[in-house]
C-alpha positions as a LaTeX table, in Angstrom:
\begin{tabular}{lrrr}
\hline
Residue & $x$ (\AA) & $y$ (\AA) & $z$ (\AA) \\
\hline
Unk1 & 39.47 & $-22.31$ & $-173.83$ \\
Unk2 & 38.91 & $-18.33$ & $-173.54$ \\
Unk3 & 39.33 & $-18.23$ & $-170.13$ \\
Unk4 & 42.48 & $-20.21$ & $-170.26$ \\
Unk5 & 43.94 & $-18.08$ & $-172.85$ \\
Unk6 & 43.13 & $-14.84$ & $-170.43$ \\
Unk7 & 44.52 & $-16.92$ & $-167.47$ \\
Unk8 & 48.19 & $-16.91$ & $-169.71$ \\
Unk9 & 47.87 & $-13.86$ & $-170.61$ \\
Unk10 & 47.71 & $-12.40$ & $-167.13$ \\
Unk11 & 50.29 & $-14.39$ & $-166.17$ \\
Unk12 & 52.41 & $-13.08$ & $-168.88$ \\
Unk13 & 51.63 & $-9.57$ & $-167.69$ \\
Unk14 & 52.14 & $-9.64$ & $-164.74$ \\
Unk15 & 54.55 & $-7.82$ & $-163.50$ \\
Unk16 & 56.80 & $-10.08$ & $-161.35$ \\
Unk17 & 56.72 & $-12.65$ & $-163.97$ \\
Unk18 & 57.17 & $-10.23$ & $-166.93$ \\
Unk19 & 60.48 & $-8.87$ & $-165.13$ \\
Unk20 & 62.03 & $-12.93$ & $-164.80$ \\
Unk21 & 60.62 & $-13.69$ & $-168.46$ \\
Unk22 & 59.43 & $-17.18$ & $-167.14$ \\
Unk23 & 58.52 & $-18.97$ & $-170.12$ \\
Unk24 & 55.55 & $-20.71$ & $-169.49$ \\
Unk25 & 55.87 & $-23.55$ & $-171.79$ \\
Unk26 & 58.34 & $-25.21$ & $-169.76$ \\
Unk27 & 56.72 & $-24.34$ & $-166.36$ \\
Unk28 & 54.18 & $-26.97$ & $-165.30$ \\
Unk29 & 50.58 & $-25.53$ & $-165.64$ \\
Unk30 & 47.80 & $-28.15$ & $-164.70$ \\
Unk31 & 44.27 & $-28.33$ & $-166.63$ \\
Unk32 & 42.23 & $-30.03$ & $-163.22$ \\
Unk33 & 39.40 & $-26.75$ & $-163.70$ \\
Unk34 & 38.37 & $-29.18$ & $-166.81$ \\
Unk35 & 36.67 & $-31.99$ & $-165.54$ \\
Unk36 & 37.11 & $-34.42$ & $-168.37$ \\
Unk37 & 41.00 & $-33.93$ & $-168.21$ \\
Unk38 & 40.81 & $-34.13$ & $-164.65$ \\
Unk39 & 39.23 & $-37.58$ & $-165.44$ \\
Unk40 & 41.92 & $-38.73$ & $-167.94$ \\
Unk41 & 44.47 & $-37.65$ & $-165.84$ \\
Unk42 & 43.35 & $-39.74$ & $-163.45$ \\
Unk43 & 43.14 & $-42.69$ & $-165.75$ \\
Unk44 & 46.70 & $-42.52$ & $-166.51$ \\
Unk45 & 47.23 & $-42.48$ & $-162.50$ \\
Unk46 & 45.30 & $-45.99$ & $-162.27$ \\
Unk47 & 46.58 & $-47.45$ & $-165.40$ \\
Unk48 & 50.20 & $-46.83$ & $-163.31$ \\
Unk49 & 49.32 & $-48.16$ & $-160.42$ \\
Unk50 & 48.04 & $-51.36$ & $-161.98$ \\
Unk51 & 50.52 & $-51.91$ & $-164.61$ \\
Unk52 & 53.94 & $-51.50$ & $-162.45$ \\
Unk53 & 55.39 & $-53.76$ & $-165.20$ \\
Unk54 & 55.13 & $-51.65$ & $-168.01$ \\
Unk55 & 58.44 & $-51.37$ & $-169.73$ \\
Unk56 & 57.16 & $-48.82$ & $-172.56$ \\
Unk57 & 55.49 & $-45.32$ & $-171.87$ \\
Unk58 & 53.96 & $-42.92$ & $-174.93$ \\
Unk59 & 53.57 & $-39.62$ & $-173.35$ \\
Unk60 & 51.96 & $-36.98$ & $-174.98$ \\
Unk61 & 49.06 & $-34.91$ & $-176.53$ \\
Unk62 & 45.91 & $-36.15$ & $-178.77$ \\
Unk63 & 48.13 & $-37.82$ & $-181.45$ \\
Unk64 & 49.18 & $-40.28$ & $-178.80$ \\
Unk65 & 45.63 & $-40.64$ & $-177.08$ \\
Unk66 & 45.13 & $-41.99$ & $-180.78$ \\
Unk67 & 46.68 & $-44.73$ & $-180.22$ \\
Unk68 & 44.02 & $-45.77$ & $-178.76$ \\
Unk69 & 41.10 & $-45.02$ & $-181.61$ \\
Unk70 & 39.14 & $-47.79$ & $-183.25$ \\
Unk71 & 35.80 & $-47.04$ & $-185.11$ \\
Unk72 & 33.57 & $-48.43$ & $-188.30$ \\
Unk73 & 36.29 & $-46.88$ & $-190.38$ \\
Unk74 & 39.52 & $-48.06$ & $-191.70$ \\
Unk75 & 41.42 & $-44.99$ & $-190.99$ \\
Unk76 & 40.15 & $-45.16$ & $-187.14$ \\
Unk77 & 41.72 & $-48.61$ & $-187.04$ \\
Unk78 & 44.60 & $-46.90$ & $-184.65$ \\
Unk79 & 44.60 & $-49.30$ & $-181.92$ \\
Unk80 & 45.54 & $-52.42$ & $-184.06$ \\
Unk81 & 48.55 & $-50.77$ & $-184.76$ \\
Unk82 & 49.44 & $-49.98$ & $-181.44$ \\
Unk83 & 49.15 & $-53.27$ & $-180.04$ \\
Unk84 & 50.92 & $-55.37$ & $-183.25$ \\
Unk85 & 54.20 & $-52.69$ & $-182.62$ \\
Unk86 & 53.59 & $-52.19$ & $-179.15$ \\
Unk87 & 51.70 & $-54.84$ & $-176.87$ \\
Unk88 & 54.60 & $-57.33$ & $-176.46$ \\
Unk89 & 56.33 & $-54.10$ & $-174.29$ \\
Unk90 & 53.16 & $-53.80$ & $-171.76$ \\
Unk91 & 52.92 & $-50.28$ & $-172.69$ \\
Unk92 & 51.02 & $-47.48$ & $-171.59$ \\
Unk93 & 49.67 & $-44.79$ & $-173.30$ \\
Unk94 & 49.89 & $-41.09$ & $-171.62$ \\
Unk95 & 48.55 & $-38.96$ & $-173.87$ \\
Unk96 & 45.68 & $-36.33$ & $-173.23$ \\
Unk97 & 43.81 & $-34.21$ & $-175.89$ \\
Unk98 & 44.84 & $-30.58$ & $-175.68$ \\
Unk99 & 47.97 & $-31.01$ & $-174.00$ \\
Unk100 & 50.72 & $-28.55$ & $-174.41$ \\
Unk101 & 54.82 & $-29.50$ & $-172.95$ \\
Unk102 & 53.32 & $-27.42$ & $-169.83$ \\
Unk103 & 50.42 & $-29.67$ & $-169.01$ \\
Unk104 & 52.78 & $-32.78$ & $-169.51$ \\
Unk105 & 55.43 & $-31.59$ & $-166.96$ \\
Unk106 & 52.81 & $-30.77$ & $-164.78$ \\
Unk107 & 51.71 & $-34.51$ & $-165.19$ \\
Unk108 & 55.13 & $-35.77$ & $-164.16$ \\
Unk109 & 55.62 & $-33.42$ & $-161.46$ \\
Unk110 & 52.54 & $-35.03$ & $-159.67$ \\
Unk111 & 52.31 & $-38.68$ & $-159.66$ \\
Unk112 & 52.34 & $-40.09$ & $-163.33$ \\
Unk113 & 55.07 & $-41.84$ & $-163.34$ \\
Unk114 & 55.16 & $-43.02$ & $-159.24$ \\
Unk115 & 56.29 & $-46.74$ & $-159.26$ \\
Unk116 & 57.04 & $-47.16$ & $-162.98$ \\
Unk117 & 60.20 & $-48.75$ & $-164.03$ \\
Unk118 & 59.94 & $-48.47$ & $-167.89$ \\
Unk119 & 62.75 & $-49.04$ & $-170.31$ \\
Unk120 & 61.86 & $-46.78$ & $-172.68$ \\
Unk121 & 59.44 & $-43.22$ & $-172.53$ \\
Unk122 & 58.52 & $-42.18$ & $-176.40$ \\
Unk123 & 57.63 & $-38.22$ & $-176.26$ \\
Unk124 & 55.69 & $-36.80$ & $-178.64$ \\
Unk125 & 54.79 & $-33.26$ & $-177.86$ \\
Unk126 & 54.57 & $-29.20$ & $-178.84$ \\
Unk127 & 51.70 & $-29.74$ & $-181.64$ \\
Unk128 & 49.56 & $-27.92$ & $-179.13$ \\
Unk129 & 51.94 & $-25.23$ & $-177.91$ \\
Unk130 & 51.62 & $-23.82$ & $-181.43$ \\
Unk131 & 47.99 & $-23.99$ & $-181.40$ \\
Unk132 & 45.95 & $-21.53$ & $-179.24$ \\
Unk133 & 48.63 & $-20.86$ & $-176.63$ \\
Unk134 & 50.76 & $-19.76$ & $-179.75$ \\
Unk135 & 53.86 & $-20.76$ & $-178.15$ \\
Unk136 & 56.53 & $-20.41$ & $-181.19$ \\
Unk137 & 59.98 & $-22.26$ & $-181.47$ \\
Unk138 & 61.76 & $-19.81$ & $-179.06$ \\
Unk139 & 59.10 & $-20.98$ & $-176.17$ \\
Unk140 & 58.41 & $-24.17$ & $-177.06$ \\
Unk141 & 61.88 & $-25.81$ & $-177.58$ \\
Unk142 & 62.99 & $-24.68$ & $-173.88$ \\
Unk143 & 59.52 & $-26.42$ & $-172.93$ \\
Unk144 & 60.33 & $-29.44$ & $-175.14$ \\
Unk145 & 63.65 & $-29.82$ & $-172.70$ \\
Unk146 & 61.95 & $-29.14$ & $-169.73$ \\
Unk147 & 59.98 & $-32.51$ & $-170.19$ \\
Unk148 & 63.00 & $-34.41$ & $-170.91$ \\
Unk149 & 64.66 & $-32.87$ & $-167.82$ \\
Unk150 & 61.77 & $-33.73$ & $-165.68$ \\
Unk151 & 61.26 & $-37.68$ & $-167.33$ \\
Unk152 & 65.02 & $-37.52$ & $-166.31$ \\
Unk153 & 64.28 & $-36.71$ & $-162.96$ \\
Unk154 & 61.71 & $-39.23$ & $-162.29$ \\
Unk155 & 62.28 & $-42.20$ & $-163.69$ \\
Unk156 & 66.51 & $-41.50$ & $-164.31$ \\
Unk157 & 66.74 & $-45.42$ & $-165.69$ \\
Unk158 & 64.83 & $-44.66$ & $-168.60$ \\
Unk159 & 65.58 & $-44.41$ & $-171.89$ \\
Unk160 & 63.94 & $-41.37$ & $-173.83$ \\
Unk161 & 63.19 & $-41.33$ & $-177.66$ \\
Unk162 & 62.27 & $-37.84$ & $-178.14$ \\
Unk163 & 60.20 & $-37.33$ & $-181.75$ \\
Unk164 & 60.09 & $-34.42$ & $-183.55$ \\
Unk165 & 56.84 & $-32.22$ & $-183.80$ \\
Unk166 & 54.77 & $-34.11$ & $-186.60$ \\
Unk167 & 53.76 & $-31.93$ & $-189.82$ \\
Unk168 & 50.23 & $-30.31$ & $-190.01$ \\
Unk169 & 48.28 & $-28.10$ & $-192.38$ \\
Unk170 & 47.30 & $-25.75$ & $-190.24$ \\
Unk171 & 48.72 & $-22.79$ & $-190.94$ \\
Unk172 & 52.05 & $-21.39$ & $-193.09$ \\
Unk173 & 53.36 & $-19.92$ & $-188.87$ \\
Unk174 & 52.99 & $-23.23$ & $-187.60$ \\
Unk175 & 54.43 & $-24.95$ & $-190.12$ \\
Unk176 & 57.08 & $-22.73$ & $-190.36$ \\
Unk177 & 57.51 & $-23.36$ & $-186.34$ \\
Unk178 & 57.51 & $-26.87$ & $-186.67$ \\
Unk179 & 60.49 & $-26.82$ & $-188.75$ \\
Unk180 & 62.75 & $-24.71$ & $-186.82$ \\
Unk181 & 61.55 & $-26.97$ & $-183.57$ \\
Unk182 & 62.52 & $-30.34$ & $-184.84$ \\
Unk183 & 65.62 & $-28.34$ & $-186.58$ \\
Unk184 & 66.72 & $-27.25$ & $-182.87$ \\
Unk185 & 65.70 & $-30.17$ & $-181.30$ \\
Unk186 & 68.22 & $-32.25$ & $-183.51$ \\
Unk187 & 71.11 & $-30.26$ & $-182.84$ \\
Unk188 & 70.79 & $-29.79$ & $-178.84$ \\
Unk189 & 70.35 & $-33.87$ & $-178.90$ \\
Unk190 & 72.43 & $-34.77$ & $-181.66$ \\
Unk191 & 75.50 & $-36.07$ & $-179.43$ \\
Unk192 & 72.95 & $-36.81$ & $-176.10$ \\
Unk193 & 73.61 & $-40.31$ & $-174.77$ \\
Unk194 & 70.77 & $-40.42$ & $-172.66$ \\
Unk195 & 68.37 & $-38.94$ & $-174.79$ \\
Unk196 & 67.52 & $-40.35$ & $-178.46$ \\
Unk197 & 65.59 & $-38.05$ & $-181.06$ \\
Unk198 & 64.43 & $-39.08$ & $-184.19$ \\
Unk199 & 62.14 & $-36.65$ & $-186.81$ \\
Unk200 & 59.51 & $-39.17$ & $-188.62$ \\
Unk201 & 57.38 & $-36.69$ & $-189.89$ \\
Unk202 & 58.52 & $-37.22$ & $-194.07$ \\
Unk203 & 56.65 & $-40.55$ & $-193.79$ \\
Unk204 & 53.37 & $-38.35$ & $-193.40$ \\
Unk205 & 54.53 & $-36.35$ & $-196.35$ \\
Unk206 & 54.56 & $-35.96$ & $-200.45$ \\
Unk207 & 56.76 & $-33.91$ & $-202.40$ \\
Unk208 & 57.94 & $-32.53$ & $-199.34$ \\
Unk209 & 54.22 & $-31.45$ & $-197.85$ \\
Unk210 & 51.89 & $-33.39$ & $-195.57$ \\
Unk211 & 49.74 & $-35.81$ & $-197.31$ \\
Unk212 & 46.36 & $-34.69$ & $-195.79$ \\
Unk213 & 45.00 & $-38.46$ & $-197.13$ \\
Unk214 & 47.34 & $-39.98$ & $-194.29$ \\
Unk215 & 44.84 & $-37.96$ & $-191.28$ \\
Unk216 & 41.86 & $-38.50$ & $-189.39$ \\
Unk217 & 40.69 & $-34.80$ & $-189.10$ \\
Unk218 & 39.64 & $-33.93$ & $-192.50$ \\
Unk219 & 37.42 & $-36.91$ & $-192.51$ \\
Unk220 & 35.46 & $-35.39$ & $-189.46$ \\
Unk221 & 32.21 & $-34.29$ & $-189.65$ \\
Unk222 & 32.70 & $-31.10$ & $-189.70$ \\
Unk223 & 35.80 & $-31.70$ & $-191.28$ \\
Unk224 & 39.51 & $-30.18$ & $-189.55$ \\
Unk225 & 42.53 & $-29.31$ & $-190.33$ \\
Unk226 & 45.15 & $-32.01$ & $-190.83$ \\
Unk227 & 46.62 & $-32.83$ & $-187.31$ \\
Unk228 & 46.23 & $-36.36$ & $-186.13$ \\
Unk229 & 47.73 & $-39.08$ & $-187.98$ \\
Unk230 & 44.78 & $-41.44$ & $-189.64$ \\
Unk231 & 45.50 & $-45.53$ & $-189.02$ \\
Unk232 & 48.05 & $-45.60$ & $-192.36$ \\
Unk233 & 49.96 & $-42.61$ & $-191.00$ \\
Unk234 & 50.19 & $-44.15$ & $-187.37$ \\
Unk235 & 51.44 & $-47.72$ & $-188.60$ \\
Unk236 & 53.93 & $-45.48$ & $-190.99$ \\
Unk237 & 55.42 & $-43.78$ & $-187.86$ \\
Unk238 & 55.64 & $-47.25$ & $-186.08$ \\
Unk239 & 57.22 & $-48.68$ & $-189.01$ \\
Unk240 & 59.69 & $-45.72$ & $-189.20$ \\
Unk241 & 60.49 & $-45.83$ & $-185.24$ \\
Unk242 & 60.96 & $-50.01$ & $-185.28$ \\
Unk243 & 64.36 & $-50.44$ & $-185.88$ \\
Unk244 & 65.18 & $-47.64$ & $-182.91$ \\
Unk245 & 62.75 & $-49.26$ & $-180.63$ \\
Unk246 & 63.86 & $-52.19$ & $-180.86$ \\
Unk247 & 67.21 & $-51.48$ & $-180.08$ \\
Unk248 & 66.85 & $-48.87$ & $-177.01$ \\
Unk249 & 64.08 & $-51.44$ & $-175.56$ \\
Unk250 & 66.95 & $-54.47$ & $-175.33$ \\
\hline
\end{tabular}
């Protein structure tokens, strides 16, 4: 991850770039130096190419991958979910640990979504942006359209149901990040025809503050902060989402 970080910094500083103030959250930045995204990336290619009939794409970061957990545990019991909510739809999941709304349009940009037809792409994206890159609101939002723009671009039949940045315990910056992003996200979509946007984060919350019993990281060995929704949070955001799915999927 170090060398990454140096690799945006110097990109940052440099002078050309400095001078056009390109912000790099919404310019696609690949991660094929790691090997086991390289892989993964590569899985999503395959998983296109083999399942042309999809009609339902998550694309994201780790909390979509997710999807996809099963263990011994209850609270791993993630992929359960997914299918009851999801598996009449064919649906694919595009979601890679670590991404940021860079890595993601760098995904579209070569090849993800080649011969897909899909009725509906969920987006679920900019945890990570806030995380080591520290990408804050005034980067990340810009990024945030960018992959709309570029889903646009590629596969222009699809709907989009763009979801606001879920609630963490990470830090009181972040949090405070995550509030102004979904806050801006909601206005610039608020009249969009093409582009739905819906904020589901309360259902991870009480009182008003994430419910760190509803995520998988704290139960961890060693435990982490509270990031990725557990099997009772994930089912909570499909039962929240239902009703909008339904209807942009007919």
């Amino acid at each position: 991850m170090l060398h990454r970080l140096l690799l945006v910094f110097a990109l940052l500083t440099a002078p050309g770039i400095a001078a056009a103030r390109v912000n790099l959250a919404a310019a696609p930045i690949g991660r094929m130096d790691l090997p086991w995204w390289r892989a993964g990336f590569e899985a999503t290619l395959a998983q296109a190419r083999t399942d042309r009939d999809a009609q339902l794409v998550w694309l994201g970061d780790s909390i979509t991958y997710y999807w996809q957990r099963t263990g011994a545990a209850p609270f791993e019991q993630i992929k359960p979910v997914w299918q009851h909510y999801y598996g009449r739809y064919h649906p694919l999941d595009f979601g890679l640990i670590g991404d940021t709304t860079s890595s993601v349009i760098w995904r579209i940009d070569h090849g993800e979504f080649n011969g897909l037809h899909p009725k509906l792409v969920i987006v679920l994206i900019g945890a990570n942006n806030l995380g080591a890159t520290h990408w804050g609101a005034h980067m990340t939002v810009p990024g945030i359209e960018a992959v709309v723009a570029d889903l646009h671009r590629h596969v222009p039949h699809a709907k989009i149901l763009l979801l606001g940045v879920l609630p963490s315990i990470r830090s009181a910056w972040i949090s405070a990040e995550t509030v102004k992003i979904n806050r801006d996200l909601a206005r610039i979509y608020q009249h969009n025809n093409l582009v739905t946007f819906r904020n589901v984060g309360a259902v991870l919350e009480h009182d008003g503050k994430p419910d760190a019993s509803l995520y998988v990281d704290p139960r961890l060995r060693p435990p982490q902060p509270p990031l990725h929704p557990d099997a009772t949070g994930m089912r909570r955001i499909a039962v929240a989402l239902a009703p909008t799915v339904a209807a942009l999927m007919k």
